[in-house]
N, C-alpha and C positions, 0 to 999 in steps of 0.2 A: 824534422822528425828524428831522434832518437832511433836508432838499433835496438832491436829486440832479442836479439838472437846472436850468439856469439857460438862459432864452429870450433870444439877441440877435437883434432885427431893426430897422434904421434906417427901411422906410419903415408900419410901422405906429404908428396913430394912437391917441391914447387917445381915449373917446367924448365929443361934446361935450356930453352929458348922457345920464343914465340911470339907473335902478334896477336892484334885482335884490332877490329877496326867492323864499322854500320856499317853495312852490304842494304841493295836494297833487292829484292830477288828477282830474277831474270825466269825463275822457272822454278814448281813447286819444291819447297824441301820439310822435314822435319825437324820439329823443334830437338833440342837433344835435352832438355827439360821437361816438359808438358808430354810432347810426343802427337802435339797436334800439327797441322798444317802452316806452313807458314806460303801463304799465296805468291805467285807471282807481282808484284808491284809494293808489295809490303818488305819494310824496316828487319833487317833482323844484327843481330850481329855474330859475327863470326870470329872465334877463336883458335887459331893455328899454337901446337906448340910439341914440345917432344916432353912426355912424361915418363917415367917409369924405361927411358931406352927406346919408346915407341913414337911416330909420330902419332896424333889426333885431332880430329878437328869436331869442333861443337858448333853446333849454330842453335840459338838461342832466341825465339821471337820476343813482342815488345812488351807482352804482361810477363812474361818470366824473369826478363830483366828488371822491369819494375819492383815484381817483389825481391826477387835477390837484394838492391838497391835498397829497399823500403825497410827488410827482416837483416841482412846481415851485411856491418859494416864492414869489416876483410875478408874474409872467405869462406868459401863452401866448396863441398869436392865439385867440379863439373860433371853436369852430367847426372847430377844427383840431388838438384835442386827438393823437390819434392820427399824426398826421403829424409833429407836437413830439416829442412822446415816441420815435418811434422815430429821430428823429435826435439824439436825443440816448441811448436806450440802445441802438435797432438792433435794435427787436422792434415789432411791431405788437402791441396783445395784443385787440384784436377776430379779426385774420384768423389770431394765431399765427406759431408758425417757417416 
């Protein structure tokens, strides 16, 4: 599949260090996308880095990665998946039409 969605923004930073790496959860957390649950025994993934001077961490369950993967081939801000996406197709797909 083809990208649909291409992210331009001039004052975001790439991190000055970090990981990311599948966690699988040991104990409930939230998505930092959706902002829904991501259960104990389920997939998510977790991203460590220092942006902006700050440390952050995102954790990201397995449809939000999906679509980030599926809509945009480089980047989107973290953290701000759903906000990307629907300016770029004009749909939330957490809150719907």
């Amino acid at each position: 599949m083809e990208c649909g969605c291409v992210y331009y923004a001039d004052d975001l930073e790439e991190p000055a260090c970090g990981t990311s790496k599948l966690s699988r959860a040991r104990k409930v957390h939230i998505c930092s996308e959706c902002g829904e649950m991501i259960k104990a025994g389920e997939e998510y993934l977790c991203i460590h880095g220092i942006w902006y001077g700050r440390w952050q961490t995102f954790k990201t369950c397995r449809l939000c990665q999906r679509i980030s993967r599926d809509f945009f081939c480089s980047y989107y801000p973290l953290g701000r998946l759903r906000e990307a996406l629907f300016d770029c197709i004009g749909f939330d797909y957490v809150a719907g039409p």
